[in-house]
C-alpha angles and dihedrals in degrees: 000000000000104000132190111204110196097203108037101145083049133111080269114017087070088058095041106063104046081052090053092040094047090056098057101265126132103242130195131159145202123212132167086207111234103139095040087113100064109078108162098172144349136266134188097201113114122259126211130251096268122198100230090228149126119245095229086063094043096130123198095262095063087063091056105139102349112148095199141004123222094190113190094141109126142086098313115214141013101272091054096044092055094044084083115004105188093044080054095062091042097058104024094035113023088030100053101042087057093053086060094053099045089050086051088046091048100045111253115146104201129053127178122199125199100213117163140226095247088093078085096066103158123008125152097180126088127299105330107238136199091261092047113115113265125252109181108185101192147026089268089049097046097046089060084051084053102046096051088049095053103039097047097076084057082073114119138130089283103040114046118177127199125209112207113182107198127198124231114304128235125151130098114287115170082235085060119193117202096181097080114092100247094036089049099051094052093050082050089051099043096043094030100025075219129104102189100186109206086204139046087260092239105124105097128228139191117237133207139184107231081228099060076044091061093037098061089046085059096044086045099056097041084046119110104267101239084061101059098020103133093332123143119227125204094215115214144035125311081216095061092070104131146180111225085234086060085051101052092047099046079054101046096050086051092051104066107224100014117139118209131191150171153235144187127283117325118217089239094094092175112133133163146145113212128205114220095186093121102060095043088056106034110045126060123252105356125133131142119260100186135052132173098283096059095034084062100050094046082060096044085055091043090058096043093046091045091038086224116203133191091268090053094046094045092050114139087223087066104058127049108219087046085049096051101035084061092046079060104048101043098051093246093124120019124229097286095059104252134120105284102228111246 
């Protein structure tokens, strides 16, 4: 299968696409590039020939041929996307939508879409499901919900989308992200041996390994279409439903020495527990490999093997909205958010 991958050079898109080639499939992706600075740590595995190149400016004849589209290239978390809101539903929800109907235009017959669980946003009763009502908190929230919406009636016997939407991500990616909330509290355990909570740890969160996450793309895309044909797909374990308390002290008793501590209430009042009963009946062959113990611990390696340091852990590279906010202020990108020309 010939398959375009938006977000190559990404926290998963870097995983992604050795997993798809070594499975025999023709890779090529498209990036605009922001995150290239940010390397954590090597890998051999081969990477895949990627149009340097924003999604707003994908043309027809860059889908020439492509079989399927795994798209994940937007403004990826809550604090980006409300850096600049507007900027947010042009990319993530114009932007994405375009890309659907320029696939469908084009051809290509298959087209995954990396929404989130945090849809969800606030919800006290029971495991959320597929068919729960959606909540979306914020600008990066409410364009998945968007985008969904828009690209569903796309939908026919030669254009079959697919909706993942994915927990919350940990795990190690040679693109790392540290501000994600397992990621960062081990990066806090491992510079500051300290993990001080603002809040009284009690919201829940699903988690899930950026491996599963590429697992179930692949399975996904190997899957018989009218399983998969316009279907939406919680992606993760029901069994890795936690509490952010349940994080921080599974952390801190991997990292030897590490404190932790709490506070009161946080004003983040998301909260959500998500069933992934769907997917793990669904879709062949996906299970999750990872939870949050041996996440823990493959970060805790990571960092012994690297010898991280705080430098290394603060690095703009490593967090979106840092990474962006210098793009901004040096010039680098105008105030649309794409490349200012030299």
């Amino acid at each position: 299968m010939k398959i375009l991958v938006t977000g190559t050079e990404g926290y998963l898109g870097s995983l992604l696409t050795s997993l798809l080639i070594t499975k025999g499939h023709e890779v090529s992706g498209l990036d605009t590039g922001f995150y290239k600075v940010g390397w954590l740590y090597n890998e051999t595995n081969i990477t895949p020939r990627t149009l340097n190149k924003d999604i707003r400016n994908i043309l027809p004849e860059d889908l020439e041929g492509v079989d399927a589209i795994v798209h994940m290239a937007e403004l990826s978390n809550d604090p980006a996307g409300q850096l600049a809101p507007h900027i947010t539903y042009e990319i993530n929800h114009l932007g994405s939508v375009r890309l659907a109907e320029l696939a469908k235009t084009m051809g290509v017959r298959r087209f995954l879409y990396m929404s989130s669980c945090s849809v969800y946003g606030v919800a006290s009763e029971g495991d959320v499901t597929e068919e729960s009502p959606v909540n979306p908190q914020t600008a990066y929230a409410e364009c998945k919900t968007l985008v969904e919406r828009d690209i569903q009636p796309l939908a026919d016997d030669d254009f079959s989308p697919t909706f993942m939407r994915n927990a919350t991500a940990f795990g190690a990616s040679p693109r790392m992200r540290f501000d994600i909330v397992l990621n960062n509290l081990s990066g806090l355990a491992w510079t500051t041996r300290e993990i001080k909570m603002t809040s009284d740890g009690t919201p829940w969160r699903p988690l899930v390994h950026a491996l599963d996450i590429c697992k179930a793309i692949l399975c996904a895309l190997e899957a018989p279409r009218d399983l998969v044909h316009n279907q939406v797909f919680n992606v993760g374990d029901t069994a890795n439903n936690y509490r952010i308390k349940e994080m921080a002290e599974i952390i801190a008793d991997t990292f030897p020495g590490c404190k932790l501590t709490f506070g009161n209430n946080g004003s983040d009042n998301r909260s959500y527990r998500v069933s992934f009963e769907k997917i793990n009946t669904i879709l062949p062959g996906f299970k999750c490999d990872w939870n949050a113990q041996t996440g823990a611990k493959q970060l805790f390696d990571l960092f012994s093997q690297i010898d991280m340091n705080e430098d290394t852990f603060l690095f703009r590279g490593f967090t979106r909205l840092k990474q962006l906010e210098y793009l901004i202020r040096t010039q680098q990108i105008d105030q649309n958010f794409f490349w200012a020309k030299k």
